[in-house]
N, C-alpha and C positions, 0 to 999 in steps of 0.2 A: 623356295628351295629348302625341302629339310630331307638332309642325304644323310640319315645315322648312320652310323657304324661302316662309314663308309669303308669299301677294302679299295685300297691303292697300289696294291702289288697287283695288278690288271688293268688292261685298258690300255687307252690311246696316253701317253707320257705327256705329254704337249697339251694335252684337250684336256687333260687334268691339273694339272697347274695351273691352265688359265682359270677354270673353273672355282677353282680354291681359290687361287689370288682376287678375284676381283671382289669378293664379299669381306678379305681381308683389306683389300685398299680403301674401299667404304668405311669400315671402322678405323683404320690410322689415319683417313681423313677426316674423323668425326675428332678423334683425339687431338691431330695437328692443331683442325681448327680451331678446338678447344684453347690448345695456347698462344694462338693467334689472335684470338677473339680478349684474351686474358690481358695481352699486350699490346693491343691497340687500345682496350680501355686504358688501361693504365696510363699509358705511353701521354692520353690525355690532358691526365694530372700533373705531368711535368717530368723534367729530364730527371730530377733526385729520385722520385719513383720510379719512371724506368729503369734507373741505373740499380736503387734494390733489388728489383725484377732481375736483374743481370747478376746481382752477388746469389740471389736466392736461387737460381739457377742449376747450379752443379747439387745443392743441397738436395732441392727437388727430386731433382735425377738418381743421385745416390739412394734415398730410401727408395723410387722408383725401381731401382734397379735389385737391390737385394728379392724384392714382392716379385719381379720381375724371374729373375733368377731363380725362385722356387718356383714359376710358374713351367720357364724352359726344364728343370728337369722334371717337374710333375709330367708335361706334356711328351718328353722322351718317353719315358717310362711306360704310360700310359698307349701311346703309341707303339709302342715295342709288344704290347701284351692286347690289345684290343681285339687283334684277331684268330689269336687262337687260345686265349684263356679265361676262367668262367667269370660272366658277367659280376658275381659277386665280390670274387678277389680281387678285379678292376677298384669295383664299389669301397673298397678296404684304401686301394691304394689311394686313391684318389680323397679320401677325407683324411686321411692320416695328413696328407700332402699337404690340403689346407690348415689343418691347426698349427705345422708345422710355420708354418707360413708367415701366420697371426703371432705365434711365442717368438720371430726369428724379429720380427720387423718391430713389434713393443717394444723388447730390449734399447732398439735405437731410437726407436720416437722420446720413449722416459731421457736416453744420454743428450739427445738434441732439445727437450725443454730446459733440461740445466747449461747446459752452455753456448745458447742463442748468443750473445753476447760476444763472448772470448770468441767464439770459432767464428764469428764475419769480422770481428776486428783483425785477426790473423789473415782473413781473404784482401785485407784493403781496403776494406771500408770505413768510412769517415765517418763521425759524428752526428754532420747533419740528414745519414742517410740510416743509420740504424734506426733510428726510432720508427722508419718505415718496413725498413725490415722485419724489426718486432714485432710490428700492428699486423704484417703476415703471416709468419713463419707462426707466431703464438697461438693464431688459429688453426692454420693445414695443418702441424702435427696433430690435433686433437681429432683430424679428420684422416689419419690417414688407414684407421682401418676401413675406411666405406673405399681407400682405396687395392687395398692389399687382395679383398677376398675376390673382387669383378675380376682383378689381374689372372690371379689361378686358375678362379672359376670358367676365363676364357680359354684358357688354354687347356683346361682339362677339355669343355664342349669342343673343341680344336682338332683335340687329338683322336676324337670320334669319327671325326671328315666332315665334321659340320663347322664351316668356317663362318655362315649365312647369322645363325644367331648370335654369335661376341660382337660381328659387325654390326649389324642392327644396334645394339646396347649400345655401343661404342657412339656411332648416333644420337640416339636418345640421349643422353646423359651429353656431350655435347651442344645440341639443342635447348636445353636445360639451362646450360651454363650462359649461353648466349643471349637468353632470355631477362637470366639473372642479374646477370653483370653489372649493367648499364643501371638495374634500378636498385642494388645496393652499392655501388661505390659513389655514383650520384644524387641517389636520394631520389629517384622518379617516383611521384603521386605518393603515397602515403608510406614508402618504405625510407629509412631512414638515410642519410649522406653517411658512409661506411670508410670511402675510401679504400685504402686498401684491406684492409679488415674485411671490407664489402667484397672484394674479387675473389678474397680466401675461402670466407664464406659460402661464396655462391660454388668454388670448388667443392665442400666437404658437400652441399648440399646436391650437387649436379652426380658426383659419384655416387650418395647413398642410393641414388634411385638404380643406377646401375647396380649396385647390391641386392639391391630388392628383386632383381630381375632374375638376375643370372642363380641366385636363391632357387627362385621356384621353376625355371630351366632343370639345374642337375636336380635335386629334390622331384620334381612331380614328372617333369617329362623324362630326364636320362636317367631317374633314382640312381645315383651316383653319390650322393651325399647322405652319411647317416651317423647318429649321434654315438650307436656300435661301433669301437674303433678293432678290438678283439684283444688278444692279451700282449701283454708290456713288451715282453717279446719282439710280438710281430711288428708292432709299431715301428720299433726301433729297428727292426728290419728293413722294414718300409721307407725312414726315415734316411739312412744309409743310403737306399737306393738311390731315393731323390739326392740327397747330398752327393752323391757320388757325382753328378749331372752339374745341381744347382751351386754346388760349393766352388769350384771352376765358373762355371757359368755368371754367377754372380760374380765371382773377382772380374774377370772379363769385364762385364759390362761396370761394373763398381769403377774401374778402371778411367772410365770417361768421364762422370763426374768429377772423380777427383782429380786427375788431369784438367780438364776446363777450371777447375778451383786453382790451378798452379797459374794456368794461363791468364784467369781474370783478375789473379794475385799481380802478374807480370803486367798486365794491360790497365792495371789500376793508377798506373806511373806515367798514364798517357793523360787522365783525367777522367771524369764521371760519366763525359759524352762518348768516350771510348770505351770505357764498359758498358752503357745503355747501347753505345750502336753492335756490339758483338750479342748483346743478349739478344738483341733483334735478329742481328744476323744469325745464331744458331737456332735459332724457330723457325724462321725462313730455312735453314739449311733442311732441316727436320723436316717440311712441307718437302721440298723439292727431291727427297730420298725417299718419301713413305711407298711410293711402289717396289722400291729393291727390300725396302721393311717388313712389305708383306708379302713376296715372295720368299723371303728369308723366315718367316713363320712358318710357313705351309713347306715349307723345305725339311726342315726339322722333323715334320709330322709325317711326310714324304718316305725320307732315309730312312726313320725308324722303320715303316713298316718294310718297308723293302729290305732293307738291311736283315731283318728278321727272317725273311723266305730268299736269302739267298739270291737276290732278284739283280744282278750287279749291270747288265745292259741297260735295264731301267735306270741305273742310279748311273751311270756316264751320263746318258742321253738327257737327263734332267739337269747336269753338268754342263753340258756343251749350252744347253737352252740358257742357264742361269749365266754364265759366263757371258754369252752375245749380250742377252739383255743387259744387263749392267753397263756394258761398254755402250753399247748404243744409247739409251736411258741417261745417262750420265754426260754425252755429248749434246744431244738433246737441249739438256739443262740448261749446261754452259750457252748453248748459242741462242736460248730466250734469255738468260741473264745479260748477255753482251747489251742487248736494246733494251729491258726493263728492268735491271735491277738500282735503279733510282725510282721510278715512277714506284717501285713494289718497296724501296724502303721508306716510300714520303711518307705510305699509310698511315705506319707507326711511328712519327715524330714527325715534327713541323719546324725541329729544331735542325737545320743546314748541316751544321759539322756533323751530328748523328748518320744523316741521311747520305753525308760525304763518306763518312767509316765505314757502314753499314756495305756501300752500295761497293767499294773499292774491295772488303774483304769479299764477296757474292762472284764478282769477277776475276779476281785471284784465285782463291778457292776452287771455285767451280770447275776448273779448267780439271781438276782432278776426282771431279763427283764418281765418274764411274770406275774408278780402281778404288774407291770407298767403297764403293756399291760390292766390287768384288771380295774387299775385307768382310763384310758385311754377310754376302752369302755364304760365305766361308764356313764363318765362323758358325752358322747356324746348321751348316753343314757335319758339322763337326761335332756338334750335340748332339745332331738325329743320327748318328751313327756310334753314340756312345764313347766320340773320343772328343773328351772337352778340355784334354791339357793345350793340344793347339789352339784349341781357339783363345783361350785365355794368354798363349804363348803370342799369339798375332796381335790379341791389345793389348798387352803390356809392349809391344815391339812399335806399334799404329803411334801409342800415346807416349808413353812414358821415355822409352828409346830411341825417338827419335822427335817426336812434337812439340816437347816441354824442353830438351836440351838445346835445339835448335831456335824455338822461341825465345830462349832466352839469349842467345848467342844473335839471331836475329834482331831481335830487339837495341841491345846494345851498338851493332852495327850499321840500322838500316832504319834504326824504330819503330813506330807499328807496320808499317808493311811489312817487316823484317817477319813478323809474327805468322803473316797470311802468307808468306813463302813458305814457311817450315810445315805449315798446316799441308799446303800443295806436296812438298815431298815427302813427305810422312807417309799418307794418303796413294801416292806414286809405287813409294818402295813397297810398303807391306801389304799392298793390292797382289801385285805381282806374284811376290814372293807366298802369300798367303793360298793364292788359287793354284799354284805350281805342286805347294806340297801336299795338297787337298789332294790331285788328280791323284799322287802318286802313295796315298795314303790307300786312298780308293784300290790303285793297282793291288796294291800288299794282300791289301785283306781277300782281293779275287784272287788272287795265286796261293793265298795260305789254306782257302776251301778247295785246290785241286786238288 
């Protein structure tokens, strides 16, 4: 499949999202697995490494999310402009987007090598788990521009209608890591016992190839990258643009991580096996959502072009589709969780209470996957139509206003279950509410073009 420049304001609605979607669900499943594969090695080593895998977690995610966040508004942007403006201006936006990218996420890698320390002792972390923490954290920041550039780089190839090669990559670098894993944290045949140092490792090294890739993608194949950015100006014109997107967009998703850092602050007060079994459990949760993930990508990519040509039949009808799916998808979930979410949390720990927390939050939870699912397409929705204060308004409402207060309140009255209820309503209310003001956002904009 290689569909350049695809135009999505035509065609079958329904035959085109599947289309898109399922070369996006191949690469979040190369990803998921990636950190599945990360924490079942680990999980190995013992409950104290896992449990740092749980502090390092939201840290992960946050820089994830910033790289992340200039990738969604590279990808509006780019989408908004693919179809009717000249191939070279694209070429402008789209490297501007990436340097932007690279100077946004340095800044925080440099502030998270000085305060590795202070900032997990602040999450709850104990003594005997920092030092694991440092043996990983001290690596992946050093690696994470091999993660910043594959992030953009996919989303710009994205926003062309070629969904086929991020996935692939996504893959590849995946398979990489899996490869990896096993024989730097254990030491197999002549590669050294790493430990956790070894899992970080095989990260920075599993994503450079994906760097490598998606390189000579926009460079040779989409020439889309180039070392000409044009003058200072326009840069910062450009730059604007994408912030206008990514600056929202990143709080948004910035929003989760550090929410889960409130959460795993709060769950730290249950013990070490209560955070090692929630870190499992949000990687498990992350597998079980990665089709509303990549629906929610290609959505994005979707609105912008439509929204562009005025195409608004199309953009309900991809609504009404996104909406089912979720609820259904998310039901789904829950009733494989009911029978295997034990036998799915033994994988990664062999330690009982882990496997007891892990398996009790999966089931709790769950029951609420698919009004996640609907925050989720929402909010991507809300990108690819160039309005990103709701969405950013829906996770600060998902997490902050109702997750982290309630957890907390939870907690003290019910104790950790107390925690995996708040999750449940959280997830309930700003589902609802999230897809409700979506539709009627959509309405506005049809009635302001009569």
């Amino acid at each position: 499949m290689r569909d350049i420049n695809k135009n999505l304001t035509e065609g079958p609605t329904g035959k085109q999202l599947v289309q898109l979607t399922w070369p996006m669900l191949l690469g979040l499943t190369g990803m998921v697995v990636f950190n599945l594969v990360d924490t079942y090695f680990i999980g190995k080593l013992g409950v104290q490494q896992l449990a740092a895998m749980g502090f390092c977690f939201p840290v992960v995610m946050f820089v994830n999310s910033l790289s992340h966040g200039v990738g969604i508004g590279t990808s509006s942007l780019v989408s908004r402009n693919i179809v009717s403006t000249h191939r070279n201006t694209v070429k402008l936006m789209a490297s501007r987007a990436v340097l932007l990218g690279i100077i946004i996420v340095a800044i925080f890698v440099v502030a998270g090598l000085l305060t590795i320390r202070p900032l997990f002792i602040a999450l709850g972390a104990g003594p005997e788990i920092l030092g694991h923490i440092n043996d990983y954290m001290s690596v992946w920041y050093y690696g994470v521009a091999f993660v910043v550039v594959p992030m953009i780089g996919n989303n710009i190839v994205r926003a062309t209608g070629d969904t086929f090669t991020p996935g692939m990559l996504m893959v590849i670098s995946a398979i990489i890591n899996a490869i990896l894993d096993p024989l730097l944290i254990f030491g197999i045949g002549p590669f050294p016992e790493m430990g956790m140092k070894g899992a970080a490792l095989a990260t920075v090294i599993s994503r450079s190839s994906g760097l490598v890739f998606i390189l000579i993608v926009l460079i040779r194949r989409e020439k889309l990258l180039s070392l000409h950015l044009g003058r200072f100006q326009e840069i910062m014109k450009t730059w604007r643009d994408v912030l206008s997107i990514a600056g929202p967009a990143s709080l948004a998703l910035l929003i989760t991580p550090v929410s889960i850092g409130l959460i795993t602050r709060i769950i730290s007060g249950f013990g070490k096996e209560a955070v090692a079994a929630f870190g499992v459990a949000s990687r498990i949760e992350t597998f079980a959502l990665m089709m509303i993930s990549a629906l929610g990508s290609v959505l994005i990519i979707f609105m912008g072009q439509n929204i562009s040509q005025k195409k608004f039949p199309r953009i309900f009808q991809a609504l009404k589709y996104a909406g089912y799916f979720s609820l259904v998808w998310g039901g789904a979930i829950f009733v494989l969780l009911v029978f295997f979410a034990e036998p799915v949390s033994a994988l990664f720990s062999d330690h009982q209470e882990v496997v007891n927390i892990t398996s009790q939050y999966l089931k709790t939870v769950g029951m609420s996957y698919g009004f996640q699912g609907l925050v989720m397409v929402s909010m991507s929705c809300f990108n690819g139509l160039n309005k990103p204060l709701p969405s950013t308004f829906f996770s600060v409402l998902r997490m902050l206003a109702l997750y982290v207060p309630l957890a907390w309140v939870g907690s003290l009255y019910f104790g950790l279950p107390g925690v995996f209820w708040a999750a449940l309503l959280a997830n309930f209310v700003s589902g609802i509410l999230a897809f409700l003001f979506l539709i009627r956002t959509v309405r506005k904009l049809r009635e302001s073009e009569v």
